[in-house]
N, C-alpha and C positions, 0 to 999 in steps of 0.2 A: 502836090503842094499841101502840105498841113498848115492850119495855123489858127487863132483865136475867131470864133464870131462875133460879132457886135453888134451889128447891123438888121434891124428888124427884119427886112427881105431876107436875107441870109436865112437866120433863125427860122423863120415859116418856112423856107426849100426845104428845112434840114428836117422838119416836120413830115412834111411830104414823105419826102424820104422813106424817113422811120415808117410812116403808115403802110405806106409799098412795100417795105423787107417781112416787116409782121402781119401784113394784110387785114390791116384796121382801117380802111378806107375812110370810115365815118368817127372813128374813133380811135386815134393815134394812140401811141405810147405816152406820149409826153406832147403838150403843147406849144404854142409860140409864148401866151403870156411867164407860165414857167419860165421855159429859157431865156427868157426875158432878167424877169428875176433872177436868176443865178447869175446872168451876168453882171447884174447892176449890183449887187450883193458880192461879187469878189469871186465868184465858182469859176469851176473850166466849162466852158463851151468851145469845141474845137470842128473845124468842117476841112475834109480832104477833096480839094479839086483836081480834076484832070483834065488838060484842056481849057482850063476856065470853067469848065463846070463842074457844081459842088454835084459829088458823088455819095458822100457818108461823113458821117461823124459821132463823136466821142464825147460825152458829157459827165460831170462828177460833182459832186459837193464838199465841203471840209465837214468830218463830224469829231465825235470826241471822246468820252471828254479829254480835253486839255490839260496840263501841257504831256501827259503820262503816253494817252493815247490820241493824238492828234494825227488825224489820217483824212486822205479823201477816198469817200465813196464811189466809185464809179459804176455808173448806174446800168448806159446804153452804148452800145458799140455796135452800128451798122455802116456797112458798106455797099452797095447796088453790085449787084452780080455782073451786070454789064459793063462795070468801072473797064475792062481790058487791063488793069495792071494789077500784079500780085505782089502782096506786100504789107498794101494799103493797112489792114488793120493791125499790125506790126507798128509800123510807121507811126499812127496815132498813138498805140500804147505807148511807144519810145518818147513821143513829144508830151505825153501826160506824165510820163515819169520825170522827163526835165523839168518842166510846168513845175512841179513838185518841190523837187530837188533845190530849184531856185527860190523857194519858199521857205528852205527848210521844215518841207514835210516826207519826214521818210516812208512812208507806207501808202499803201494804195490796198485798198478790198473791195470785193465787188463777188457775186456768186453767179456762177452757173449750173447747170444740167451735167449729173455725169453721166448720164446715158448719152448725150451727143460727143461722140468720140474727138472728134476735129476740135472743138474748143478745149474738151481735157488737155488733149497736147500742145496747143497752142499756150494756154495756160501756164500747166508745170515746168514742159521742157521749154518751148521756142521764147517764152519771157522770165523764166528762172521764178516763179510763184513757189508759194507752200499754198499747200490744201489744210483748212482747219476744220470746223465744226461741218456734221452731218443735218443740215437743217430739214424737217419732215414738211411738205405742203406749207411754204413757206409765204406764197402771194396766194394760199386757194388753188381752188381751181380753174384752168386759164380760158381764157374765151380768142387769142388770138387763133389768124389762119396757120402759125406752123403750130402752136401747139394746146390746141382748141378740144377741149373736154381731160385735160391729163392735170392730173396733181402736179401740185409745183417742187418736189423734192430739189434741195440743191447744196451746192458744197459751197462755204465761202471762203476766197482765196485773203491769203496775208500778203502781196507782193511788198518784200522788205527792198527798197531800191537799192541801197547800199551795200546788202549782202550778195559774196562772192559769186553768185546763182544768176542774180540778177545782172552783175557789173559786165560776167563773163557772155550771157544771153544777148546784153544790147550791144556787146561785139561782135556776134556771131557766130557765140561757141557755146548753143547748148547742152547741156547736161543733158544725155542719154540712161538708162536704166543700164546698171551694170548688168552685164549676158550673164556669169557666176553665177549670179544671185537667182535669173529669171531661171533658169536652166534647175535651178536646186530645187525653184518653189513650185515649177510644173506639178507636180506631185500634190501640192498643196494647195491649190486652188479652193476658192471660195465660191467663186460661181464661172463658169465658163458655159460657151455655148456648145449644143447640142444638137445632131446631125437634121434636124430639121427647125434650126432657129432659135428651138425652144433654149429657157433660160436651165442649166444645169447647173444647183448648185451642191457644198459640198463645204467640207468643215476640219478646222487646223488651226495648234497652236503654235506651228510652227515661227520665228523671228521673220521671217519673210514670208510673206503668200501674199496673194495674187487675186486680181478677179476682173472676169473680163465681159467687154459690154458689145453687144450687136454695131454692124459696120454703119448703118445710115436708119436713125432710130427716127427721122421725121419720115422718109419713106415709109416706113413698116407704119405707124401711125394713119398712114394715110390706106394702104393694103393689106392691114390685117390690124386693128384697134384692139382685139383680145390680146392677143403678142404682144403688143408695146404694153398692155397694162399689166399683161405678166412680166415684163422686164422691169418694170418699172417697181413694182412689189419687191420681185427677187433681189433687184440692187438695193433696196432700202434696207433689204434681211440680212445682206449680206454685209454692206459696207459701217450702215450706223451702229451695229454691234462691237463692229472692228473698231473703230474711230473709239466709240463709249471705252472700248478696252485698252485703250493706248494706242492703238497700231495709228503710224503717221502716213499719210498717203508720200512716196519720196518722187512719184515717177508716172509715167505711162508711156506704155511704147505704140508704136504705126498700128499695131494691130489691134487694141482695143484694152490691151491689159494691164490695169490698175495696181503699181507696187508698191505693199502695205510691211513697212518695217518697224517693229517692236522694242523698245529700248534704247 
């Protein structure tokens, strides 16, 4: 069950939460006074229960400026690994996009990590987003347990709700990378991996190319920190040049590969 929070208790679980996903025991992402505020102020605050009990949730802000660019930020999206139901963060983006919609706000932005594979494609394909700007170490550098001593590099997404990407996504028909395309730009890879991990990169001006990220980049973080901070360089050499150059991110597919189209 998704739905709005309100309620002070609420708000403090959803705190909880959050510290248990990022492993801030002492020092959450966000607090109750906050969430406090945005509610009383008109924000989303939203909690996913199962059973009755709250699992994760989803929070955002309106920013601006208005009326050109009126959108909500969406800041934090956690779910407890233990929920037993898959979906859950789905489910919340879907109720943040109605939230929206019922406002008349068409956009939604919020940025992630493109080295963590799973949220790429959850992003582009499974909610129909666009990838914009290549932002460099954009919060510093982070002190949380998943991703504690790493630069904060991140992509911030445009999700336009009303657009065909989007309309088709919260039916249940996302947009996959066309094979044509993947199959042509093999050749033209930016960066891919390389028989022991390492970040392999590589250079093209071709209309389509590619560039692909490691399977489980908080793992490696945790088992090998030189690695992850070589990946992390290599995708910043790779992809913020691309972006600077026009190339538009359109896609990523299951296996890590980022598809960057020119014109």
């Amino acid at each position: 069950m998704i739905y709005e929070l309100t309620e002070l208790e609420d708000l403090r679980a959803l705190v909880r939460i959050f510290a248990e996903i990022w492993g801030r025991p002492g020092e959450p992402p966000v607090d109750s006074d906050v969430l406090r505020a945005l509610v009383l102020s008109g924000n989303y605050v939203a909690g996913a229960s199962v059973d009755g009990r709250l699992v994760g949730g989803l929070i955002g802000w309106l920013g601006g400026p208005p009326p050109d660019h009126l959108h909500l930020h969406s800041h934090i999206l956690g779910v407890q690994a233990d929920s037993q139901v898959r979906g859950l963060g789905f489910e919340l983006k879907q109720h943040q996009r109605t939230w929206c919609l019922d406002r008349g706000v068409k956009t939604i932005e919020w940025t992630f990590d493109p080295l963590v594979r799973r949220n790429a494609y959850f992003n582009l394909n499974k909610l129909g987003a666009e990838a914009g700007a290549y932002l460099i170490n954009l919060y510093g550098e982070m002190a949380d347990g998943i991703n504690s001593g790493e630069e904060s590099d991140r992509i911030l997404i445009d999700w336009r709700l009303d657009s065909p990407k989007a309309v088709a996504a919260a039916a249940g028909r996302p947009v996959e990378p066309p094979t044509d395309d993947l199959q042509q730009a093999r050749a033209d890879s930016l960066l891919s991996i390389g028989v022991g991990g390492e970040p392999m990169p590589g250079t093209s001006t071709s209309r389509v190319v590619i560039c692909q990220v490691p399977d489980d980049i908080v793992a490696m973080r945790r088992s090998d920190p030189q690695l992850a901070r070589a990946w992390r360089m290599a995708v910043r050499n790779a992809m913020k040049p691309a972006v600077d150059a026009g190339y538009r991110i359109t896609g990523v597919t299951r296996t890590g590969w980022f598809v960057f189209e020119h014109g």
